[in-house]
C-alpha positions as CSV (number, residue, x, y, z in Angstrom):
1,X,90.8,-7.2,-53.6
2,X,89.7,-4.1,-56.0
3,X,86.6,-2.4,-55.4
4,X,85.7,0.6,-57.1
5,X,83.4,3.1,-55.2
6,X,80.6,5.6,-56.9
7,X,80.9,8.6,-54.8
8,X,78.5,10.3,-56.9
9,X,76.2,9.8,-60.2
10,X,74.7,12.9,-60.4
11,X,74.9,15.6,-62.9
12,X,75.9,19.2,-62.4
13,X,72.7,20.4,-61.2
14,X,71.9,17.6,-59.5
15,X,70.5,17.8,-55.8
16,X,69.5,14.6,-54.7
17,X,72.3,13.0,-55.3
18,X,76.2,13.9,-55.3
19,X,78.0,14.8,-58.6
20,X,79.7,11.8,-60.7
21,X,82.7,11.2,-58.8
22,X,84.3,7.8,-57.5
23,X,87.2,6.0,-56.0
24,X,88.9,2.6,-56.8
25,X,90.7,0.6,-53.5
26,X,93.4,-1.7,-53.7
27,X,95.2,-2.6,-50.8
28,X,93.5,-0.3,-48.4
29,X,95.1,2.4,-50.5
30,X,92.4,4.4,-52.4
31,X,93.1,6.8,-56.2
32,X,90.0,9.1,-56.0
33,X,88.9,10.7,-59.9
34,X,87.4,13.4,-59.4
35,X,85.9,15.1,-56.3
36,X,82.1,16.6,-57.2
37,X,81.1,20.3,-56.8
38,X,82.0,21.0,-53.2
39,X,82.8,20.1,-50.0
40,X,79.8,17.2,-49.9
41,X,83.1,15.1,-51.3
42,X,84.2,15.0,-47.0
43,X,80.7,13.5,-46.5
44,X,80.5,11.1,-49.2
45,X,84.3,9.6,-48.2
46,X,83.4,9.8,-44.7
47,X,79.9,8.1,-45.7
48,X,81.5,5.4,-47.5
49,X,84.3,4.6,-44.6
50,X,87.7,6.0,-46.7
51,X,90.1,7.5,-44.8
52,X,91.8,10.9,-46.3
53,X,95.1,9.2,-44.9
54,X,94.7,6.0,-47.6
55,X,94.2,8.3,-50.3
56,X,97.2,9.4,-51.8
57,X,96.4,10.0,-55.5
58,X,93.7,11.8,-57.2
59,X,92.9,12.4,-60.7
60,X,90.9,15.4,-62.0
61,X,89.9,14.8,-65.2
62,X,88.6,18.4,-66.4
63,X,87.9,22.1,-64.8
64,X,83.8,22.2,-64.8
65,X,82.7,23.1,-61.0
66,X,81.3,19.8,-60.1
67,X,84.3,17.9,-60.7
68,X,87.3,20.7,-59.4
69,X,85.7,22.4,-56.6
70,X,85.5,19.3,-54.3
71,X,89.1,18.7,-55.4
72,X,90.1,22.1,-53.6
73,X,88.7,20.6,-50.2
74,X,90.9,17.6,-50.7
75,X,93.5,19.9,-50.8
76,X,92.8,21.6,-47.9
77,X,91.9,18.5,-45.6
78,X,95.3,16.2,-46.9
79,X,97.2,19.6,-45.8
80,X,95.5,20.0,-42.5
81,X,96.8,16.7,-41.8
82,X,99.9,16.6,-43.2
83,X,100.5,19.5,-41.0
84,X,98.9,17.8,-37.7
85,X,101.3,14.8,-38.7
86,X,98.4,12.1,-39.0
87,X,99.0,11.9,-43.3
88,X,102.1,9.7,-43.8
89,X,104.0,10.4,-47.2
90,X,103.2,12.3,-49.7
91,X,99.7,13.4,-52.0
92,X,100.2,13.7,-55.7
93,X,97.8,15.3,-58.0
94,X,97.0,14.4,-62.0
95,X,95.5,16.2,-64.8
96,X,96.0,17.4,-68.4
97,X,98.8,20.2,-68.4
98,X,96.4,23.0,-69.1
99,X,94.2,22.1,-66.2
100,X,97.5,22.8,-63.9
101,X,97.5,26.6,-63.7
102,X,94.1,27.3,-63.2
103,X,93.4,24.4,-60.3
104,X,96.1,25.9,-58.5
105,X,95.0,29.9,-59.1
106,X,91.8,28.6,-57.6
107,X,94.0,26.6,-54.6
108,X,95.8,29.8,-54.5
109,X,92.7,32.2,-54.1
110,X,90.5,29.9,-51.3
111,X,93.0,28.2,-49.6
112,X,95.5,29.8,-46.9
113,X,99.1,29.7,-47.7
114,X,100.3,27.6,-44.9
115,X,98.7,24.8,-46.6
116,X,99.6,26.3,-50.4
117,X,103.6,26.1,-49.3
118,X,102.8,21.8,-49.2
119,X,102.8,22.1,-52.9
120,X,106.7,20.7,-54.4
121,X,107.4,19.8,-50.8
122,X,104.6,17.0,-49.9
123,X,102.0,17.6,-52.4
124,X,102.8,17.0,-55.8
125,X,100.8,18.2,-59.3
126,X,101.6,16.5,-62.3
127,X,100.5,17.6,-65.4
128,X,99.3,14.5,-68.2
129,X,100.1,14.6,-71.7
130,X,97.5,12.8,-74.5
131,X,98.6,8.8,-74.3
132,X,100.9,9.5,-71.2
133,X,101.4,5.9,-68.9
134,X,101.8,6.8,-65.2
135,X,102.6,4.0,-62.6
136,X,100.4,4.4,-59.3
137,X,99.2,1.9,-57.0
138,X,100.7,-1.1,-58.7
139,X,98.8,0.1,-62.3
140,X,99.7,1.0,-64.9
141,X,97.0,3.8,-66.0
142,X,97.4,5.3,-70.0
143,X,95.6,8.8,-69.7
144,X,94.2,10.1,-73.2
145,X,92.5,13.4,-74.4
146,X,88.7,12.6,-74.6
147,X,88.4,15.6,-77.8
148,X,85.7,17.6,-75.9
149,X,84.6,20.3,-77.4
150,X,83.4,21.8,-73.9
151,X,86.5,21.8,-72.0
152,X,89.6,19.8,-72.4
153,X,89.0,16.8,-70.8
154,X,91.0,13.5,-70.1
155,X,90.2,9.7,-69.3
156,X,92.1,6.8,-68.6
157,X,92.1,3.1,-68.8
158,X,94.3,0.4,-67.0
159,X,94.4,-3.2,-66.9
160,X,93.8,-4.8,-62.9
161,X,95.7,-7.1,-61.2
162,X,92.9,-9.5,-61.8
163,X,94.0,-8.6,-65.5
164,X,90.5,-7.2,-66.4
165,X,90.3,-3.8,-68.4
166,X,88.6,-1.2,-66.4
167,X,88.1,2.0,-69.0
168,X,86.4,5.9,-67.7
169,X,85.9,8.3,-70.7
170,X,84.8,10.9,-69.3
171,X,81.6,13.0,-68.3
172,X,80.8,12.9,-72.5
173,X,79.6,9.9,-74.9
174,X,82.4,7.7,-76.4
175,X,83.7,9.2,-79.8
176,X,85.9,6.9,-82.2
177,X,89.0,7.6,-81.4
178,X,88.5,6.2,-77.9
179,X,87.9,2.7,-79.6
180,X,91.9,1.5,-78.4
181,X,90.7,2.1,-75.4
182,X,87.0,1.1,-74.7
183,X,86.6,-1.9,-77.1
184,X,85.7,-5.0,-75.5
185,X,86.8,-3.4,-72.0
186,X,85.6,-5.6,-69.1
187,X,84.4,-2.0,-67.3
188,X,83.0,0.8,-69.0
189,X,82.7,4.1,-67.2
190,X,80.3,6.1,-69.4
191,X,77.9,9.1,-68.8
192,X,74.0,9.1,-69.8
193,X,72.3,12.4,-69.0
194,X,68.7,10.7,-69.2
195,X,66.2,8.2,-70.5
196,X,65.9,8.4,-74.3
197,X,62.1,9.1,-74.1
198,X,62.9,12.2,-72.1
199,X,65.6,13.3,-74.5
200,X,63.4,16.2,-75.7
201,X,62.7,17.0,-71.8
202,X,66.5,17.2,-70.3
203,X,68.2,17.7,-74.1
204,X,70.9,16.1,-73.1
205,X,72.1,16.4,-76.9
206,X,72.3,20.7,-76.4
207,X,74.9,19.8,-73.7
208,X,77.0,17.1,-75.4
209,X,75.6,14.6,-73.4
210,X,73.4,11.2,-74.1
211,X,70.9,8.7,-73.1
212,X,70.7,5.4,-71.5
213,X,69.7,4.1,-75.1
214,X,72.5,6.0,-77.2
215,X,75.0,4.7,-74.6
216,X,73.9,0.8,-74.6
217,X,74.1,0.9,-78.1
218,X,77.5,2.1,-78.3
219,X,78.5,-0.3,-75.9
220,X,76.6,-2.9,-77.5
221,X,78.9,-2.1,-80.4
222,X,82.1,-2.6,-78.5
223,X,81.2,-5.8,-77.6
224,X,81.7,-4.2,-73.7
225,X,81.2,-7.0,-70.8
226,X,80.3,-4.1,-67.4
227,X,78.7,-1.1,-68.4
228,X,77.8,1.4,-65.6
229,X,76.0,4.4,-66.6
230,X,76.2,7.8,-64.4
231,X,76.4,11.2,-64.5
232,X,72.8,11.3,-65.0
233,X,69.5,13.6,-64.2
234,X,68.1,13.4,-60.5
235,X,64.6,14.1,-61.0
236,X,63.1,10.8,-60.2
237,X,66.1,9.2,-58.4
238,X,64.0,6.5,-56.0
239,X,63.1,4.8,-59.7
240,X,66.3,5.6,-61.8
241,X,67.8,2.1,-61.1
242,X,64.4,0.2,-62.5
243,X,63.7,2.9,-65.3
244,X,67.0,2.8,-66.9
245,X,67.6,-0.9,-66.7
246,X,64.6,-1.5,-68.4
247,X,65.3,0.9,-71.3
248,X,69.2,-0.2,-71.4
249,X,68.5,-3.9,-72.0
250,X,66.4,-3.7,-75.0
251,X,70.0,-2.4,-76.0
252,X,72.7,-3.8,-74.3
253,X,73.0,-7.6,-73.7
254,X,76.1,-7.4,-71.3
255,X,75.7,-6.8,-67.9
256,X,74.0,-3.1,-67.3
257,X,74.6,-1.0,-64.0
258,X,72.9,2.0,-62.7
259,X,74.3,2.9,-59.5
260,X,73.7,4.7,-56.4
261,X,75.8,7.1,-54.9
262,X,78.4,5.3,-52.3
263,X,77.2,1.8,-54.1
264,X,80.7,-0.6,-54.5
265,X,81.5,-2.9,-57.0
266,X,84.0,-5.4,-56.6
267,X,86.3,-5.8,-59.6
């Protein structure tokens, strides 16, 4: 069985909800991308019943706070319980190469060194190159440089054992040279900051970021089967779900997706 997990759908400044972060399970073993702004990640796993011990990769797909931070209490947690002998083998880290130095200056800084001498002994960082393949979990994921113009940033997409194309670009809208990689997938990952009608409220534009509209078109366009939209404004979260549907599907004729935080999917 594959299920994936949304950990969190919310934006950077969101406070209702956690910041976009999710985890995808095969076999009981769990390869988390991203972690959210703090230590709310250690709720949201314990809140969604994954064990720290199943997870034993982690992805971290750029340096903004609400996707690294949470990724420093990973650290700190897997090393408490490598050291209290509960974590069998060994917890490897991914991200692009220049995201390597300052993750660990931060690990470094916040983190005490009993648990900072794990890293080359049972915790592992390995820095991505642009079109890298790494073999994890039985997958084969190809990583690729999403071109932000924010802060380097990296996706991936990966075929599933059910032989389905499961495809995450990021917290930014789709640009052309993802089009190997998102065309006709069978799961789209993508972000929408808000509802076009409110795009002169949030300006989601300003912060290279789009809307529920801009994104269903695009996906409309690749001819995508699963879209699931995230990353999104908070503001009026109990009617999110029912407010972008019904703006997506006068746009997108696949199936449309507006999670919850901690909703599953099975793949």
């Amino acid at each position: 069985m594959e299920r994936l997990i949304i950990l969190g759908t919310g934006n950077a400044n969101a406070t209702k909800c956690y910041n976009t972060c999710f985890a995808m399970e095969t076999e009981g073993e769990y390869f988390l991308v991203d972690a959210g702004g703090g230590n709310g990640i250690l709720a949201q796993l314990d809140r969604a019943g994954i064990d720290m011990e199943a997870i034993h990769h982690i992805f971290l797909s750029h340096e903004h706070t609400d996707h690294l931070l949470g990724m420093v209490w990973m650290f700190r947690m897997i090393g408490a319980r490598m050291r209290q002998g509960s974590y069998e083998g060994d917890l490897h880290f991914y991200c692009h190469r220049d995201l390597v130095e300052p993750f660990l200056t931060i690990v470094r800084l916040t983190v005490q060194g009993k648990f900072v001498k794990l890293i080359g002994d049972r915790i592992h960082i390995h820095p991505l190159e642009d079109g890298e393949e790494r073999q994890l979990l039985g997958y084969t994921l190809h990583f690729f440089d999403i071109h932000s113009t924010k802060a380097k940033q990296y996706g991936f997409t990966m075929k599933l054992k059910n032989g389905k194309i499961f495809t995450f670009v990021g917290d930014e809208p789709y640009r052309e040279h993802e089009y190997p990689y998102a065309a006709q997938a069978d799961w789209l990952l993508h972000e929408a900051f808000c509802l076009y009608q409110e795009r002169d409220r949030f300006k989601p534009y300003e912060k290279h970021h789009t809307t529920v509209q801009d994104a269903c078109q695009m996906a409309q366009e690749l001819k995508v089967k699963n879209l699931i939209l995230y990353h999104t404004e908070d503001e009026n979260l109990a009617r999110r779900k029912e407010l972008y549907t019904r703006e997506g599907k006068e746009w997108f004729t696949g199936n449309l997706y507006i999670p919850e935080d901690l909703e599953v999917f099975e793949l």
